[in-house]
C-alpha positions in Angstrom: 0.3 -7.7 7.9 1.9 -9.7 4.7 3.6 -7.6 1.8 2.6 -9.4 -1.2 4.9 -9.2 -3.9 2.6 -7.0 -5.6 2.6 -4.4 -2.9 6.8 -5.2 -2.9 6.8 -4.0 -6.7 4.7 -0.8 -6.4 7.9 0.4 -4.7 10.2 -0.8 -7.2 13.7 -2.4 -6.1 13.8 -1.4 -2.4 10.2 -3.3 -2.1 13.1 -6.5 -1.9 13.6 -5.4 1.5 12.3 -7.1 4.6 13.5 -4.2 7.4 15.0 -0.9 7.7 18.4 -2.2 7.8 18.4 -3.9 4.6 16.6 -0.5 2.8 19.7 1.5 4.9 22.4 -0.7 3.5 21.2 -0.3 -0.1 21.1 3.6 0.2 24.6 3.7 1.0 25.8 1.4 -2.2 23.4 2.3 -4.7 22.6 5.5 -6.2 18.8 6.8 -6.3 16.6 9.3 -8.6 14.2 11.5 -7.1 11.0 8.7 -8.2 13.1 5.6 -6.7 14.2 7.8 -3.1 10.4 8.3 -2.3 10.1 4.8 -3.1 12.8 4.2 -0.4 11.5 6.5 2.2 8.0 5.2 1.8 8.7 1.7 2.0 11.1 2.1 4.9 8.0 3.6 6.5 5.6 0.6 5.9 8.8 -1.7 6.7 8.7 0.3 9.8 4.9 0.1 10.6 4.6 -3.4 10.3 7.7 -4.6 12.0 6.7 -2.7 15.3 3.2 -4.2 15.5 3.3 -6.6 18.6 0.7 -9.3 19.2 -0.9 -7.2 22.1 -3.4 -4.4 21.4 -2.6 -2.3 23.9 -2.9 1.8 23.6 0.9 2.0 24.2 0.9 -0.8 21.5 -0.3 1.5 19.3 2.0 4.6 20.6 4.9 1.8 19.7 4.1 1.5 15.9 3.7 5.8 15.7 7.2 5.9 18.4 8.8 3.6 15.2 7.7 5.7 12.9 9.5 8.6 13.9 12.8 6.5 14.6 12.0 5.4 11.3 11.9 9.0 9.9 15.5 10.2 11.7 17.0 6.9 10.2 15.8 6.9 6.2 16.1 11.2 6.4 19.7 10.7 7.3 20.3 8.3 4.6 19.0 10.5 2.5 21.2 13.6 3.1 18.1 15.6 4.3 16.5 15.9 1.3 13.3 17.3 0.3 11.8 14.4 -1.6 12.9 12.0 1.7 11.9 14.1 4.3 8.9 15.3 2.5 7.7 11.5 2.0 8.8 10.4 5.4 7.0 13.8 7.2 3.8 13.1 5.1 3.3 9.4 6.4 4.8 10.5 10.2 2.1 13.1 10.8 -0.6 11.7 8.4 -0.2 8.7 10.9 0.0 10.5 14.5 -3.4 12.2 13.3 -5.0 8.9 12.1 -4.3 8.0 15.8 -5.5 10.9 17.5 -9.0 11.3 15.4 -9.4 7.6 16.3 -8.7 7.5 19.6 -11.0 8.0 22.7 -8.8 7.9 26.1 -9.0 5.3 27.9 -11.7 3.4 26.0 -10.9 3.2 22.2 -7.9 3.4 19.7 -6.9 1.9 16.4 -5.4 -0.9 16.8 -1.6 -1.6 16.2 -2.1 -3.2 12.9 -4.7 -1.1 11.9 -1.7 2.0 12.0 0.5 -0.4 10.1 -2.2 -0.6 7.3 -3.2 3.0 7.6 0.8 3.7 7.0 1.1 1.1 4.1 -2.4 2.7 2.4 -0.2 6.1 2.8 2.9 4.9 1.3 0.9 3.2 -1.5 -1.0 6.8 -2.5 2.7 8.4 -2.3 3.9 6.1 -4.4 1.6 6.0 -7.3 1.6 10.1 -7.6 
């Protein structure tokens, strides 16, 4: 999945970022209002999402993006001192994503597809976002 620059800028400054570590070494320079830390947690999340996709389609493929999510989650609600607004954000696109995968899955047959949990996570992050 490519972040356009237009998708970058809906999260403002930290949509600059290309991974996790880059939004984790802003937090800790740069000072955040509420607005600009759910930017932060939700774009960590998509940064997370789509960095964990793998070019296999796999059903533990899939359980990879949603097990990167919630390392994802630990990491960016750390950064930001517990709070509310960070792991509000981060908790909304954690479990909104797990049940994605679960309605959409049928053992051993069908699931959504690693990129198709990346997008579901960026669609998330977008509607976050623009509240």
């Amino acid at each position: 999945m490519i972040l356009t620059a237009e998708i970058r800028q809906k999260f403002g400054v930290i949509g600059n970022c290309n991974d996790l570590q880059e939004v984790l070494a802003i937090v800790v320079v740069r000072r955040f209002n509420l607005v600009e830390w759910r930017n932060v947690a939700a774009f960590g999340m998509v940064l997370c999402a789509t960095q964990a996709v793998r070019e296999t389609s796999f059903y533990h493929d899939t359980c990879h993006v949603v097990d990167q999510l919630a390392l994802g989650k630990v990491a960016l609600d750390r950064a930001g001192g517990h709070s509310m607004v960070v792991a509000s954000t981060t908790g909304a696109i954690l479990m909104n994503a797990q049940i994605y995968v679960y309605k959409e899955a049928m053992p051993c047959t069908e699931w959504p597809l690693p990129a198709e949990v990346a997008a579901f996570v960026l669609d998330k992050a977008c509607q976050l976002v623009d509240m």
